[in-house]
C-alpha positions as CSV (number, residue, x, y, z in Angstrom):
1,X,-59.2,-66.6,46.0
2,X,-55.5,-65.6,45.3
3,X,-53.3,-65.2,47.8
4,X,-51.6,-62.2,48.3
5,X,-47.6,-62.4,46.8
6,X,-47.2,-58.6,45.7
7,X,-48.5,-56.2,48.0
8,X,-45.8,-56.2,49.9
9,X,-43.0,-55.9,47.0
10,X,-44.4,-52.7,46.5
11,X,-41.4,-51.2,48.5
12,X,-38.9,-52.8,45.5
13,X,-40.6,-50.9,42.8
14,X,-38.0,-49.0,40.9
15,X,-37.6,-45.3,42.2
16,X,-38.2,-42.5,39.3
17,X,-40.6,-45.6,36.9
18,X,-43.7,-46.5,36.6
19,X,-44.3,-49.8,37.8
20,X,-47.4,-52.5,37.4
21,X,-46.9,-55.8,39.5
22,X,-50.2,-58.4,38.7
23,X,-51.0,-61.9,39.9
24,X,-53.6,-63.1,37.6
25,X,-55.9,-66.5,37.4
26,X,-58.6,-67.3,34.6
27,X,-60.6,-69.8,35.2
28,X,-62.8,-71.8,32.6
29,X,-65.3,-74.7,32.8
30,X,-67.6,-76.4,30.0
31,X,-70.2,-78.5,29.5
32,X,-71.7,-79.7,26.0
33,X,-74.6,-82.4,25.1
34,X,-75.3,-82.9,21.9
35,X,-78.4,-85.1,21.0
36,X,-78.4,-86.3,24.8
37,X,-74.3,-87.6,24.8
38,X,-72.0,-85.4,26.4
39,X,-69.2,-84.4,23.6
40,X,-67.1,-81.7,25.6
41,X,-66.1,-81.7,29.5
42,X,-63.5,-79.6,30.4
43,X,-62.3,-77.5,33.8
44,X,-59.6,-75.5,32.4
45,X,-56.8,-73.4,35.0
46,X,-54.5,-70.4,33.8
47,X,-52.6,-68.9,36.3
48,X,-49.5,-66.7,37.3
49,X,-47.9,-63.3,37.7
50,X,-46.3,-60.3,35.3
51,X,-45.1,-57.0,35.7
52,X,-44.5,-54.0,33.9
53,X,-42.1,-51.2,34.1
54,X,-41.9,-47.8,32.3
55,X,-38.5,-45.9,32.2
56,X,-37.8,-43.2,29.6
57,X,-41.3,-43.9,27.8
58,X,-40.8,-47.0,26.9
59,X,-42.1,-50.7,28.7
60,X,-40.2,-53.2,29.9
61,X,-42.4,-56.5,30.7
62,X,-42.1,-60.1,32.1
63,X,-44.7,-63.3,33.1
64,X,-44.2,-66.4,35.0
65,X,-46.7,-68.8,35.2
66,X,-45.6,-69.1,39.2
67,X,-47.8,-67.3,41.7
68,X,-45.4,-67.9,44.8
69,X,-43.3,-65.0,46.1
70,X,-39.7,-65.9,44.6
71,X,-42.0,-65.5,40.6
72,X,-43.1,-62.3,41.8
73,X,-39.7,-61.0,42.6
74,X,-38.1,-62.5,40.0
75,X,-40.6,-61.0,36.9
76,X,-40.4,-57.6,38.7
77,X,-36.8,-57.7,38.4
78,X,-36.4,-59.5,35.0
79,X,-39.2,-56.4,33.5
80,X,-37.1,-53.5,35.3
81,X,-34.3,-54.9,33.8
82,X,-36.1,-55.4,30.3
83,X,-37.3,-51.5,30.9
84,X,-33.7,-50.5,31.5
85,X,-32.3,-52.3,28.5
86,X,-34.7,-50.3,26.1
87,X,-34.7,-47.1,27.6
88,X,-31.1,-46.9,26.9
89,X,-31.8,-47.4,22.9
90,X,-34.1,-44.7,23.2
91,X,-33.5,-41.5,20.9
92,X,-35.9,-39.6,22.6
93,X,-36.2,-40.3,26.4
94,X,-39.2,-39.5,27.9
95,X,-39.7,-37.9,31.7
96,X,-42.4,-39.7,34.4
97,X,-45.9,-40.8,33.1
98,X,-48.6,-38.2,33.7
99,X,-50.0,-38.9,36.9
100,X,-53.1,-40.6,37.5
101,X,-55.9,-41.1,40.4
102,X,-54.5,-43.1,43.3
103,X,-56.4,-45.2,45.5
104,X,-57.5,-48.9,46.5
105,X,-60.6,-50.5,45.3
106,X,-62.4,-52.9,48.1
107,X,-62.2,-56.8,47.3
108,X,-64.5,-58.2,45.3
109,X,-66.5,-60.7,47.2
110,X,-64.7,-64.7,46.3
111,X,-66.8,-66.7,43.7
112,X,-67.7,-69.9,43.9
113,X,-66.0,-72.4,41.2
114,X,-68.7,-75.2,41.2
115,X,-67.8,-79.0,40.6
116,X,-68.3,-79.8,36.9
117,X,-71.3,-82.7,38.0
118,X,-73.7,-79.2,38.8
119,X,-73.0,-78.4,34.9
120,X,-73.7,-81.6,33.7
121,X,-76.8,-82.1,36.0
122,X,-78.5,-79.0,34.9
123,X,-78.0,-79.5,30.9
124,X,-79.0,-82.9,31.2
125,X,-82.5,-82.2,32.5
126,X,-82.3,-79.5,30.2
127,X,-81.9,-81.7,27.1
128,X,-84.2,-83.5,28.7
129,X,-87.0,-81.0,28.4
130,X,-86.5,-80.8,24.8
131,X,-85.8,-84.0,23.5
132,X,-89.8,-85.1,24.8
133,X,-91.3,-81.7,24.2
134,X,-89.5,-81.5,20.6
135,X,-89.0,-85.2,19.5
136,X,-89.2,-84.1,15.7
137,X,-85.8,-81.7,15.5
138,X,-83.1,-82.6,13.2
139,X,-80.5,-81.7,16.2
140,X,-80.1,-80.3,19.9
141,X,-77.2,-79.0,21.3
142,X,-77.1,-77.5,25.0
143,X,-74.0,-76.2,26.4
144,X,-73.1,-74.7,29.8
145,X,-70.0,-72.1,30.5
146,X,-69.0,-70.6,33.1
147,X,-65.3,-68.6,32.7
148,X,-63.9,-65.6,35.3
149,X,-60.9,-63.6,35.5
150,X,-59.2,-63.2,38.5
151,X,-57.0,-60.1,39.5
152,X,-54.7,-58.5,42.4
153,X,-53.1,-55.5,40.6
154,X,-50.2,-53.4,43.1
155,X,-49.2,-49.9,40.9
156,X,-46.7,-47.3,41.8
157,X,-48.8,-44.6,41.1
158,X,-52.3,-45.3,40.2
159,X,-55.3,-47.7,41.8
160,X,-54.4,-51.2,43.3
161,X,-56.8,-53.6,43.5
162,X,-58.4,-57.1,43.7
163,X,-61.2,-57.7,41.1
164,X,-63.2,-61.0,40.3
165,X,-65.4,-61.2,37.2
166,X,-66.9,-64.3,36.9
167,X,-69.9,-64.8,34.0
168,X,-72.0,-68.0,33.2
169,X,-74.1,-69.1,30.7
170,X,-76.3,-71.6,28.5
171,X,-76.0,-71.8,25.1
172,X,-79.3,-73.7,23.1
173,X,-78.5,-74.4,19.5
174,X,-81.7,-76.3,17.9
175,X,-82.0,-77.5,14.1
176,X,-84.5,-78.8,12.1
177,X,-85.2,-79.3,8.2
178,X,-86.8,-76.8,5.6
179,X,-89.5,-79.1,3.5
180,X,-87.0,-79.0,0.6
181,X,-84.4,-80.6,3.2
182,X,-82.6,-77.7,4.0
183,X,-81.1,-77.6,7.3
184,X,-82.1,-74.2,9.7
185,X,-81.0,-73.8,12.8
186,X,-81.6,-71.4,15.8
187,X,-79.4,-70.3,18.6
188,X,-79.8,-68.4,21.8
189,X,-77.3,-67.4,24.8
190,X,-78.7,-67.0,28.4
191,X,-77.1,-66.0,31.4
192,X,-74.6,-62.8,32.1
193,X,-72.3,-61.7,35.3
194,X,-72.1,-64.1,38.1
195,X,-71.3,-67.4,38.6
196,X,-73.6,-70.3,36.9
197,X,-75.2,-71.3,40.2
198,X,-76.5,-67.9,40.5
199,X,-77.9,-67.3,36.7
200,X,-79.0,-71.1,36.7
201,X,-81.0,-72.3,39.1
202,X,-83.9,-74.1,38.1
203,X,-83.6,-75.4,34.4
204,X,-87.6,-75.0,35.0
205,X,-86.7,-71.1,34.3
206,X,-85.9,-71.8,30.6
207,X,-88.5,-73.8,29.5
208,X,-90.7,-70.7,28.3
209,X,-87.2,-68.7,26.8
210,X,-86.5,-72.3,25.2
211,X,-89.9,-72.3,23.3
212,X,-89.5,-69.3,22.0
213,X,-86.7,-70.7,20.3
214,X,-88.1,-73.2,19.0
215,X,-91.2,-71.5,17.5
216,X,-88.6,-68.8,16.2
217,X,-87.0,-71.8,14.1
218,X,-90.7,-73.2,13.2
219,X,-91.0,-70.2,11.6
220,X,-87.3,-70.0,9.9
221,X,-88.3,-73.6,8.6
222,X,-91.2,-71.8,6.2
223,X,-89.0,-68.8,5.5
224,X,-88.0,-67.0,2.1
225,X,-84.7,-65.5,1.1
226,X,-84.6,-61.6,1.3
227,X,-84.0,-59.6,-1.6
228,X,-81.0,-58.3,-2.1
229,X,-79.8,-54.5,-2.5
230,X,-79.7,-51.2,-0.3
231,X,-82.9,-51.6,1.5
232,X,-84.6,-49.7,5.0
233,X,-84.4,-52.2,7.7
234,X,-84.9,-52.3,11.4
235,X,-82.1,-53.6,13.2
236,X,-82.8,-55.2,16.5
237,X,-80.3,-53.7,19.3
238,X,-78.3,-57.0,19.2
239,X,-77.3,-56.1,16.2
240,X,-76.8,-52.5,16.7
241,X,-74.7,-53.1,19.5
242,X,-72.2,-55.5,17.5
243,X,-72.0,-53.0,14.8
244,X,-71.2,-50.5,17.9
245,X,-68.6,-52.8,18.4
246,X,-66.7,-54.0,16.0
247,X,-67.7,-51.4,13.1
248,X,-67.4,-48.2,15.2
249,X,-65.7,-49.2,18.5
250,X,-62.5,-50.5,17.3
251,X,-61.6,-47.9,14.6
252,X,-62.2,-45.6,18.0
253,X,-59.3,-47.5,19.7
254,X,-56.4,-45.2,19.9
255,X,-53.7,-47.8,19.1
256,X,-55.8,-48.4,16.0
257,X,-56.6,-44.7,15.2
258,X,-52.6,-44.5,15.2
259,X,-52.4,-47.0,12.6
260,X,-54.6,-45.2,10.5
261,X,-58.2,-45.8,11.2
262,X,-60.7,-44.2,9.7
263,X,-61.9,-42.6,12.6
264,X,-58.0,-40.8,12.8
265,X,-59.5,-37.4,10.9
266,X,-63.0,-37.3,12.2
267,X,-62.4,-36.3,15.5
268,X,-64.9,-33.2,15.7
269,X,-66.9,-34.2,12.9
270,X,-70.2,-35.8,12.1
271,X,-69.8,-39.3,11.8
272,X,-73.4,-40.3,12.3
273,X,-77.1,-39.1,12.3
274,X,-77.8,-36.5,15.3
275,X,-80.0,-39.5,16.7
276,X,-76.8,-41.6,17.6
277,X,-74.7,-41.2,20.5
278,X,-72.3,-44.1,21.6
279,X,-70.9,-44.3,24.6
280,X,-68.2,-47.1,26.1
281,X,-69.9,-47.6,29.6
282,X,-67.3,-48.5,32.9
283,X,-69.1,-50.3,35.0
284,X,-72.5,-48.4,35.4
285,X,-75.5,-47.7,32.4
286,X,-78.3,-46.1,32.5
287,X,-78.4,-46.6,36.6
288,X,-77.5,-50.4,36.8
289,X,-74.2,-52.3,36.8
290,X,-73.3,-52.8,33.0
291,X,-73.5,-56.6,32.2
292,X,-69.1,-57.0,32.4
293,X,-68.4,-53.9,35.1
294,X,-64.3,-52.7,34.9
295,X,-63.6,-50.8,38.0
296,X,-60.2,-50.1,37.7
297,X,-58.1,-51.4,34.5
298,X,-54.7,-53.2,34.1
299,X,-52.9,-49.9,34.5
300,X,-54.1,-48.7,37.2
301,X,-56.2,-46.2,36.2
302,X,-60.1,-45.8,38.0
303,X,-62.5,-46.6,34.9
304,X,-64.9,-44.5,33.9
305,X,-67.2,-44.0,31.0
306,X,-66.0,-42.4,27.4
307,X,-68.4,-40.8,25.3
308,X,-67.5,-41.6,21.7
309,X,-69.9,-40.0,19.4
310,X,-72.5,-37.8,21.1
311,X,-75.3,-36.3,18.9
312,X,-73.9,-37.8,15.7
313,X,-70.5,-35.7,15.9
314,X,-67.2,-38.0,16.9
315,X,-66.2,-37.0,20.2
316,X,-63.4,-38.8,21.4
317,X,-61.0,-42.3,21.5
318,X,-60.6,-45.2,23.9
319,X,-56.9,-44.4,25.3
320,X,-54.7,-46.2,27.4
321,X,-51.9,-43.9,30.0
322,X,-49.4,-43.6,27.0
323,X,-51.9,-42.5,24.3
324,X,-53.6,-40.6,26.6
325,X,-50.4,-38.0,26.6
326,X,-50.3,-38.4,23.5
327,X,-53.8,-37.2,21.9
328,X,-54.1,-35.2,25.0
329,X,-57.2,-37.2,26.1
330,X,-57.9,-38.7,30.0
331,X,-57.2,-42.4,30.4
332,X,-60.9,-43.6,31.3
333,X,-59.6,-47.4,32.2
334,X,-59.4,-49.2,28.8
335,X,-56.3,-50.7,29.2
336,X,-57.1,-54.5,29.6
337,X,-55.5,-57.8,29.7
338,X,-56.6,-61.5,29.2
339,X,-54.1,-63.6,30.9
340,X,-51.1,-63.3,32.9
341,X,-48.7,-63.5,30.2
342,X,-50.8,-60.9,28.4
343,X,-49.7,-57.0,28.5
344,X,-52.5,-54.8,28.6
345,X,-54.4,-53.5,25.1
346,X,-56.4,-50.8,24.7
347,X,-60.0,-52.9,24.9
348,X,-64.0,-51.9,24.6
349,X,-66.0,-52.6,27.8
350,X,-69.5,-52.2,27.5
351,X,-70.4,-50.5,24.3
352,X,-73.7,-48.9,23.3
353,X,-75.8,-47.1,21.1
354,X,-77.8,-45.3,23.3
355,X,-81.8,-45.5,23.3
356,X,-84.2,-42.9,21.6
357,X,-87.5,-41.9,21.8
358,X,-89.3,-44.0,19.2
359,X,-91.6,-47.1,19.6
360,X,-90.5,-50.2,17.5
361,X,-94.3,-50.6,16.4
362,X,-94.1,-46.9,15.0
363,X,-90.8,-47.6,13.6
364,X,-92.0,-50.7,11.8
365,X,-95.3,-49.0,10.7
366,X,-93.3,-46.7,9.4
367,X,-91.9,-48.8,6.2
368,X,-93.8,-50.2,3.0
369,X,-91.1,-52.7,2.4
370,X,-87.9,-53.6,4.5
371,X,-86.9,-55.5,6.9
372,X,-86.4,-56.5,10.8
373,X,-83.3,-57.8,11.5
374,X,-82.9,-59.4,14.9
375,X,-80.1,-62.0,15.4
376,X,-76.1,-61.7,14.1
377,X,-74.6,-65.0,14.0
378,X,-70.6,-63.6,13.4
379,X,-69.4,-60.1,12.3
380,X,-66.2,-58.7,10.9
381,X,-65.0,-55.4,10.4
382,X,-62.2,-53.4,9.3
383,X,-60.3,-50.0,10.7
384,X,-61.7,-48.6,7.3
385,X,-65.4,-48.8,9.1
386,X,-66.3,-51.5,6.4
387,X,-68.6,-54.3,8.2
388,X,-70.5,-57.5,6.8
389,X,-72.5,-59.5,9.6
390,X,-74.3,-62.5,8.9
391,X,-78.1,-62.4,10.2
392,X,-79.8,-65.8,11.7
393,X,-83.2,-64.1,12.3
394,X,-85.2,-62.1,10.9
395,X,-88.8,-61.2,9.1
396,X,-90.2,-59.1,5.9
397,X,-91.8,-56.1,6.5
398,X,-94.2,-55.5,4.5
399,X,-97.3,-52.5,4.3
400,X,-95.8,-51.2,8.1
401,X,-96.2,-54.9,9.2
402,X,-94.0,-58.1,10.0
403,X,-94.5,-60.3,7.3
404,X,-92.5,-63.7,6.9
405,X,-89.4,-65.2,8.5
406,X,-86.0,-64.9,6.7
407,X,-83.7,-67.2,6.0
408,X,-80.1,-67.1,7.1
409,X,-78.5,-63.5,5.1
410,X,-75.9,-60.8,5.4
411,X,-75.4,-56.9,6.1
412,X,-72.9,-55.2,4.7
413,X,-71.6,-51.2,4.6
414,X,-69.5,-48.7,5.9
415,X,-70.5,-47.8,9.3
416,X,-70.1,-44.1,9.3
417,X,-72.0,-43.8,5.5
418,X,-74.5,-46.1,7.3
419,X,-75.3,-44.8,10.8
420,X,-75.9,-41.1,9.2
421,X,-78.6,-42.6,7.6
422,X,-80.5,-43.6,10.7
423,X,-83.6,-41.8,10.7
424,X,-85.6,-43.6,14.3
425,X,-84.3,-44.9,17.3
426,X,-86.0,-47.2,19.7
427,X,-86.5,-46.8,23.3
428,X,-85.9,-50.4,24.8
429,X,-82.4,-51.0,25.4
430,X,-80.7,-54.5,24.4
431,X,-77.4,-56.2,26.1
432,X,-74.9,-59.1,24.4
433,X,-72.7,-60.2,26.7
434,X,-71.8,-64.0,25.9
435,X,-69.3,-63.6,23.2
436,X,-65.4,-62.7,23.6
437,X,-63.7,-59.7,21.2
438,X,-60.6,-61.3,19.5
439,X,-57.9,-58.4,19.1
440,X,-54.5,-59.9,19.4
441,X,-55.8,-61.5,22.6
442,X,-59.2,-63.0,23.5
443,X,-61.2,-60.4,25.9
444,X,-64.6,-60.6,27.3
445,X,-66.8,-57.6,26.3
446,X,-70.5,-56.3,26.2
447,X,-72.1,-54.3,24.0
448,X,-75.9,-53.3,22.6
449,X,-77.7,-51.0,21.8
450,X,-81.6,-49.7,20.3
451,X,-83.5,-50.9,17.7
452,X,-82.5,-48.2,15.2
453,X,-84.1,-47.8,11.2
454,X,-81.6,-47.1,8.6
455,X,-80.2,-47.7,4.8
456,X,-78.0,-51.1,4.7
457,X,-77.1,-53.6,2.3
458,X,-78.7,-56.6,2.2
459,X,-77.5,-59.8,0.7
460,X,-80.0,-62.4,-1.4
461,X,-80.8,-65.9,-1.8
């Protein structure tokens, strides 16, 4: 656990500014076998302190990668200074940031940082497993992570606190040959919050999750291409929740909204079917702790939920404390960072299309000829709304049934044009939580969502 440097330096904060002193350490360690050899190994350490100082409106900030008292001093120095500096070029000064909820969030309990053999132990009888149950695959790849952020923030005006987010997981990627010789492959993510040694205990637990895989690639294997055009599909709530993300969620970031997002003159407006509400969730959904919880953000500020579309009508925008003023919206704890040397960014936490009311039988009853999409293997997005994901798994629908596997395909639209054609939303809820969002700076994020129906384009063979 760290130790304690800037809680008592709050007394040099600079009287009249706004002032954010953090000791930071990330830790990350990695495991992967591929075809029974181990390929990757590493235990990786990134560690130090910043702070960041508001006069006149604008920031100064500075990092050291030195966690002893003398770094903390010297950054908070070296970013008042930097603060000062600017403030003078300002044409328009401006008074005291709006003030904020102050407090002191208890200590997250220490984690346990495991020795690398307990990785390499538990993938190896994992590999194990399948390399005798499934002699006949083209290739196997296991690989165990385990990465955590910890933080002790100390604010002049807002929330300090000490926070440790650890998350750990297995990654199973598994390959094997079409009859025409065409490589298919299959991958699956298990694990969430907490520390490896408590999501992984028995590789026993698995075996069951890791057949599944497997028969979901048996049937890949024997799949056809879909057909391409504007079709009705399903989309599984893995999917919905990365086009939450990265098609909705980020043109909802206020940095991004201020450089001319589409989502800039909607505020107010429909956006989406009434069936779709999305809301950024803190640290609690639907009466359990969200997969990545964020009690109190970078800034200081307590987090709590933001509801971004409610009802199909665009409600509101992730703010940090500055944009906050500035759209006249409350700062709901969105202002993250990745690493020490990182200031923070306006950043999605756990973000969701929230369930409905229909059944996923009655919703694939309910088409002749479409599709059921289930599995994204990447996505991009623009701040115009415009998406294309690729789709790893997926099967016909055909006559109100599921019909054959698909092989590997794209989506493609405009996520506003597309999400007001959603006409049935699932009940069951779905959570992604393995993957990290890459805006200027790697963060780790959750999102999911429903299985919702809807118009989408759908690439061919």
């Amino acid at each position: 656990m760290l130790h304690d440097v800037i809680t008592p330096l709050k007394k040099q904060f600079t009287a009249g500014a706004t002032t954010e002193l953090r000791s930071q350490r990330n830790l990350n360690r990695r495991v992967v076998i591929q075809g029974g050899r181990i390929v990757a190994n590493t235990r990786q350490e990134q560690a130090g302190v910043n702070a960041r100082v508001n006069r006149g409106g604008v920031y100064g900030f500075a990092s050291a990668a030195n966690l002893s008292k003398e770094g903390a001093q010297q950054v908070l120095k070296d970013a008042a200074r930097n603060a000062e500096v600017l403030a003078r070029h300002q044409l328009n000064p401006k008074g005291a940031m709006p003030a904020i909820q102050q407090g002191l969030r208890p200590v997250d309990p220490d984690m346990v940082d495991l020795p690398q053999q307990y990785y390499i132990d538990y993938l190896k009888e994992l590999d194990n497993y399948i390399a005798k149950k499934y002699p006949g695959l083209a290739s196997r790849t296991v690989v165990s992570s385990c990465d955590s952020m910890e933080k002790l923030l100390v604010t002049s005006d807002g929330y300090s606190a000490h926070t440790i987010a650890p998350r750990g997981y297995v990654y199973v990627i598994l390959t094997q040959n079409t009859k025409d010789g065409v490589p298919v492959d299959m991958f699956e993510a298990f694990g969430g919050r907490g520390t490896f040694d408590k999501n992984f205990i028995e590789p026993s637990t698995l075996h069951e999750k890791i057949d599944q895989v497997y028969e979901n690639l048996m049937k890949k294997t024997e799949g056809v291409y879909a057909e391409a055009g504007v079709k009705t599909v399903i989309l599984n709530g893995m999917m919905a929740g990365m086009l939450a993300h990265e098609a909705v969620g980020h043109t909802v970031e206020a940095d991004l909204v201020l450089a001319g997002s589409v989502a800039g003159p909607m505020l107010g407006k429909q956006v989406a079917s009434p069936l779709i509400s999305l809301t950024d969730f803190a640290h609690t959904a639907f009466g359990q702790t969200a997969p990545l919880p964020v009690y109190v953000d970078d800034e200081g500020v307590k987090a709590d939920d933001v509801v971004l579309i409610k009802d199909g009508i665009l409600t509101g925008y992730m703010v940090n404390r500055e944009l906050g003023e500035k759209f006249g919206m409350e700062p709901k704890g969105n202002a993250r960072a990745w690493a020490f040397s990182d200031e923070p960014l306006i950043r999605m936490r756990n973000t969701v299309i929230l369930p409905g009311k229909d059944k996923l039988e009655d919703m694939v009853a309910s088409i002749d000829d479409g599709y059921y999409l289930i599995h994204s293997g990447n996505g991009q997005a623009d701040a115009t709304g415009e998406f294309m994901f690729g789709v790893t798994m997926g099967y016909e629908i055909k006559n109100g049934k599921l019909g054959k596997a698909l092989l590997d395909t794209t989506v493609s639209g405009v996520a506003f044009d597309m999400l007001k054609s959603v006409s049935m939303v699932s009940d069951k809820m779905y959570w992604s939580s393995s993957g990290f969002c890459g805006k200027k700076q790697p963060m780790s994020v959750s999102m999911g969502g429903p299985d919702i129906k809807c118009q989408i384009t759908i690439g061919g063979r």
